[in-house]
ZAMARGU-4260 file (C-alpha; in steps of 0.2 Angstrom, whole numbers, plus 5000, padded with zeros to 4 digits):
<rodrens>
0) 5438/5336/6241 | 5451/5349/6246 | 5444/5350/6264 | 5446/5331/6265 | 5463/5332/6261
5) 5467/5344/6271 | 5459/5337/6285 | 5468/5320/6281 | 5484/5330/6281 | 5479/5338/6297
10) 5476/5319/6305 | 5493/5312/6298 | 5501/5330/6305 | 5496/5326/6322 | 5496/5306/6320
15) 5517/5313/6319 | 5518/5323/6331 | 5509/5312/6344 | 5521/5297/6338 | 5536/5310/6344
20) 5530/5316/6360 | 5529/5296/6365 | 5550/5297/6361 | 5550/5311/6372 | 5539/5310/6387
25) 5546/5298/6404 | 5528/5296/6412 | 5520/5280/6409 | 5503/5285/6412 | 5506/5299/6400
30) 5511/5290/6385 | 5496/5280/6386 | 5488/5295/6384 | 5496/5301/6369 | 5492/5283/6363
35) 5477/5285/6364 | 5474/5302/6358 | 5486/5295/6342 | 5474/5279/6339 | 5456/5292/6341
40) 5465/5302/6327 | 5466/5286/6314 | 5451/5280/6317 | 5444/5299/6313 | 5455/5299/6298
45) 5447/5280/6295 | 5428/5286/6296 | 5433/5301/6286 | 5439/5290/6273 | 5428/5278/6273
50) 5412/5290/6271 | 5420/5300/6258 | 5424/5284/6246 | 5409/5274/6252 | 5421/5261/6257
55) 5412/5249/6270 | 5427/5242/6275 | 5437/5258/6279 | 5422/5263/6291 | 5423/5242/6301
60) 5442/5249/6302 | 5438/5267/6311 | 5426/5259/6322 | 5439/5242/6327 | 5450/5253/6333
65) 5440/5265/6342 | 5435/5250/6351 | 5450/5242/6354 | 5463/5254/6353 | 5455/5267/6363
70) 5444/5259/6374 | 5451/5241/6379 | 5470/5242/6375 | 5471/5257/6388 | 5463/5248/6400
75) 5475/5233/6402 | 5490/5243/6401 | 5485/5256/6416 | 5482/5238/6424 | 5496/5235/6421
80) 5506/5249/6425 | 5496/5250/6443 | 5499/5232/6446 | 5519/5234/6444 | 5520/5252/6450
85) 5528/5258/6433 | 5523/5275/6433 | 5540/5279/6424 | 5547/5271/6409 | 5563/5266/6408
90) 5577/5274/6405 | 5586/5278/6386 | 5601/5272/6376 | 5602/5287/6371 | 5600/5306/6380
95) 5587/5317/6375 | 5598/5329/6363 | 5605/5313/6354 | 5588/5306/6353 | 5580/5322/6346
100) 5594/5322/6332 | 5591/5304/6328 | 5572/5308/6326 | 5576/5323/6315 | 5586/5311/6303
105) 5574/5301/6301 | 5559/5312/6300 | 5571/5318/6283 | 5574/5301/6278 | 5556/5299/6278
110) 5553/5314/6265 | 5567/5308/6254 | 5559/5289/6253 | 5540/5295/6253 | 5545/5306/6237
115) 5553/5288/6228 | 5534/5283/6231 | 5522/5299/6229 | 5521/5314/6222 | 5527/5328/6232
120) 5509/5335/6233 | 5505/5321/6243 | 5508/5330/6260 | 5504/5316/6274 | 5513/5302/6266
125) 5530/5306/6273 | 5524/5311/6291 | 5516/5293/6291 | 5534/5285/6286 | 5540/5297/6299
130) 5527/5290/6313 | 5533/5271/6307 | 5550/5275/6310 | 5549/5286/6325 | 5539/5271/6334
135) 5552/5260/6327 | 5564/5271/6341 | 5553/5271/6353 | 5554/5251/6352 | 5572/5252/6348
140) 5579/5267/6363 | 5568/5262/6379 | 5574/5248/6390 | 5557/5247/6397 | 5545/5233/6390
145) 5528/5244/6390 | 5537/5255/6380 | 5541/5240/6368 | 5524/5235/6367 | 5517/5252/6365
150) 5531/5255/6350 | 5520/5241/6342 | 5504/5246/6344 | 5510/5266/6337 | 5518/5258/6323
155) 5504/5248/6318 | 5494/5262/6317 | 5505/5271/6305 | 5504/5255/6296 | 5485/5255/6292
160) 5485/5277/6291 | 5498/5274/6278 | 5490/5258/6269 | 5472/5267/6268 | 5479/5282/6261
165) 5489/5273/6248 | 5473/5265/6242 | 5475/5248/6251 | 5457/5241/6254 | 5453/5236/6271
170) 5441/5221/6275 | 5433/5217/6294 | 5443/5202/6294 | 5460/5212/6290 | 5455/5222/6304
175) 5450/5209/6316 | 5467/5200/6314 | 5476/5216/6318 | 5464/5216/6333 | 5470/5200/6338
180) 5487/5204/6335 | 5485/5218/6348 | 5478/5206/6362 | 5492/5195/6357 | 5509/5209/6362
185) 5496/5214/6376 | 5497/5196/6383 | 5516/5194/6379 | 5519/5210/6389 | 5506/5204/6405
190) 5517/5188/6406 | 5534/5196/6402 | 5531/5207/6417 | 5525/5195/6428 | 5538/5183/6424
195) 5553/5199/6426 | 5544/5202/6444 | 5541/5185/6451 | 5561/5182/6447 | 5569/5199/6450
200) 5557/5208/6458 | 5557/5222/6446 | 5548/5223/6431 | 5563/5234/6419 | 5574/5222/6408
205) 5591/5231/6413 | 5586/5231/6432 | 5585/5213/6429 | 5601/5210/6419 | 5609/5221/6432
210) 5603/5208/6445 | 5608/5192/6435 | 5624/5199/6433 | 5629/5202/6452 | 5621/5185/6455
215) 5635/5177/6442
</rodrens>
C-alpha cells in the first residue's frame, strides 16, 4: 500500500510538472506532447487505482482516456496545427518572469486550500489543485485558441486525478460524457479556426482583432 501511494504521488508529481512546462513552452507541436505525456500519466494512475481497489469503473476510466486522450485527441490537433501552419502558439499577456511568479503563487495557494480539505500527509492532492489552476493560466495568458482548447483538456485531467483520489467513483458513462465533451472543444476549436482563417486569414485572436481594428 505504501508503494501505491507513493507511486500515486509520483503520477500527481509529474501530472504538475507537465501541466507547467505547457505555461512555458512556445512550440505547438510540443505542447501536444506534453499533453500527451500528461494524459498517459492519468490514465497509469487510473489503472493503478482501479486494480488496487478493484474498482471496475476506475480501470473503463484508464482505458477511455488512453484512448482518447492519447491516441485520437493528438491526432486532430496536429491536423490542425499542420492545416493552419501553427507551429507557434501565441503570444502571452504576460512575460515569462511575471508568468513564473504568477504560477508560483498559485502552486502555494494550492497548498494552503488542499490543507482546508486533506490532511497534510496527503501529498498529491495539492499538486492536482496546483495542475487545475495552472491550466486555468494556460487558458487565461495565451492568446492563441489551441492553447485554449488544450487548457481544457489539462484541466479536465486534473479534474478526474483529483476526483479518483478523493474517493469519487467513476462510471463508463461519466467517462464517456467527458469523452464527448473532448470531441465537443475539439470541434469548437476546428470551426473557430476555420472561421478566424477564412475572415482574417490568420488563425490567432489578436492577429485578427488587430485586423478588425485597421479595417474600422
Amino acid at each position: 500500500m505504501t508503494l501505491d501511494v507513493s507511486t500515486l504521488s509520483l503520477c500527481a508529481s509529474i501530472v504538475f510538472m507537465l501541466a507547467l512546462g505547457m505555461n512555458l513552452v512556445r512550440k505547438n507541436t510540443t505542447l501536444i506532447g506534453l499533453y500527451i505525456l500528461q494524459s498517459f500519466t492519468v490514465a497509469s494512475a487510473l489503472f493503478i487505482m482501479g486494480v488496487n481497489e478493484g474498482a471496475v469503473g476506475l480501470l473503463y476510466a484508464g482505458l477511455l482516456t488512453l484512448i482518447i486522450k492519447v491516441g485520437i485527441a493528438p491526432v486532430f490537433l496536429g491536423k490542425l496545427i499542420r492545416k493552419y501552419s501553427i507551429h507557434f502558439s501565441a503570444s502571452s499577456y504576460l512575460s515569462m518572469p511575471l508568468a513564473l511568479s504568477a504560477l508560483a503563487i498559485t502552486t502555494g495557494f494550492s497548498y494552503i486550500i488542499s490543507g482546508r480539505f486533506v490532511g497534510t500527509e496527503a501529498s498529491a492532492i495539492p499538486l492536482l489543485f496546483a495542475t487545475i489552476f495552472c491550466a486555468f493560466f494556460l487558458m487565461i495568458n495565451r492568446r492563441g485558441t489551441l492553447s485554449i482548447v488544450l487548457g481544457v483538456l489539462s484541466l479536465e485531467n486534473g479534474v478526474v486525478l483529483l476526483s479518483s483520489m478523493l474517493g469519487n467513483a467513476h462510471t463508463f458513462a461519466l467517462e464517456f460524457m467527458v469523452a464527448f465533451d473532448i470531441a465537443v472543444w475539439i470541434l469548437i476549436a476546428s470551426v473557430f479556426l476555420e472561421m478566424l482563417y477564412r475572415q482574417f486569414g490568420v488563425v490567432e485572436t489578436s492577429r485578427a482583432m488587430s485586423t478588425l481594428t485597421e479595417e474600422e
